[in-house]
C-alpha positions as a printed NumPy array, in Angstrom:
array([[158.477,  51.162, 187.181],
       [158.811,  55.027, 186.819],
       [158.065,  56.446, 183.618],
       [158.311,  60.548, 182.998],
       [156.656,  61.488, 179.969],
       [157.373,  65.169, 178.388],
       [155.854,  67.431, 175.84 ],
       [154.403,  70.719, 174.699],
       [150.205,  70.778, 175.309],
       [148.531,  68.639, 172.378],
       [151.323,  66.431, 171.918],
       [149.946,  63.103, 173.521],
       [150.768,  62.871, 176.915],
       [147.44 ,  62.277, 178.125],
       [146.574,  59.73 , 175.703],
       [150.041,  57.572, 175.914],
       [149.655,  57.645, 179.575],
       [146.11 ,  56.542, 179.126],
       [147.448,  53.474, 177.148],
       [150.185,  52.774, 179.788],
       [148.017,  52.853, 182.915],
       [145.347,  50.409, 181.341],
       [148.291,  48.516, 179.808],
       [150.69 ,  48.503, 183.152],
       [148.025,  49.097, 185.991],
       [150.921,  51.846, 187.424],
       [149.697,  54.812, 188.995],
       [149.074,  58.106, 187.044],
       [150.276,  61.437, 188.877],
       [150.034,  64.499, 186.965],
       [151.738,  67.523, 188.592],
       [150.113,  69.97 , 186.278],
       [146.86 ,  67.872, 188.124],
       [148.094,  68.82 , 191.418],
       [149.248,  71.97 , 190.776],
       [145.702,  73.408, 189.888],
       [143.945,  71.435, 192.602],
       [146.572,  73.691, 194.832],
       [146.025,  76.769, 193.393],
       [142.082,  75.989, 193.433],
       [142.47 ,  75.723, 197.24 ],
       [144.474,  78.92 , 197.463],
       [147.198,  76.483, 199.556],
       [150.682,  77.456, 200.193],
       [151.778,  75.396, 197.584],
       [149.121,  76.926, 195.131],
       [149.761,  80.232, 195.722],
       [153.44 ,  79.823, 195.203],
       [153.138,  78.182, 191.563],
       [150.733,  80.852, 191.26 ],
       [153.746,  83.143, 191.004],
       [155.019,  81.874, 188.258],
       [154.174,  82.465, 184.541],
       [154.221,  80.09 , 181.823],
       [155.349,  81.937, 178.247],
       [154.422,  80.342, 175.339],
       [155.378,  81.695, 171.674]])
């Protein structure tokens, strides 16, 4: 089962996919999660999506 969830920050994501892991047991991958934990390490990857700006109005 793959499920994608989308949204703007504050709109639920974390809590629905709260509900869905306890209620599914599937796997939770966040790539905002594994986006910081590669900038944090200053890794290719990290510095890369460092690069890029996020606008928000």
């Amino acid at each position: 089962m793959n499920i994608i969830i989308f949204g703007p920050p504050l709109a639920g994501k974390g809590t629905q996919s709260k509900k869905i892991i306890n209620d599914f047991g599937v796997i939770h991958l966040s790539t905002g999660d594994v986006l910081r934990q590669e900038k944090a390490q200053k890794s290719e990857l990290g510095i890369k999506a460092s690069e890029y700006k996020i606008w928000r109005l």
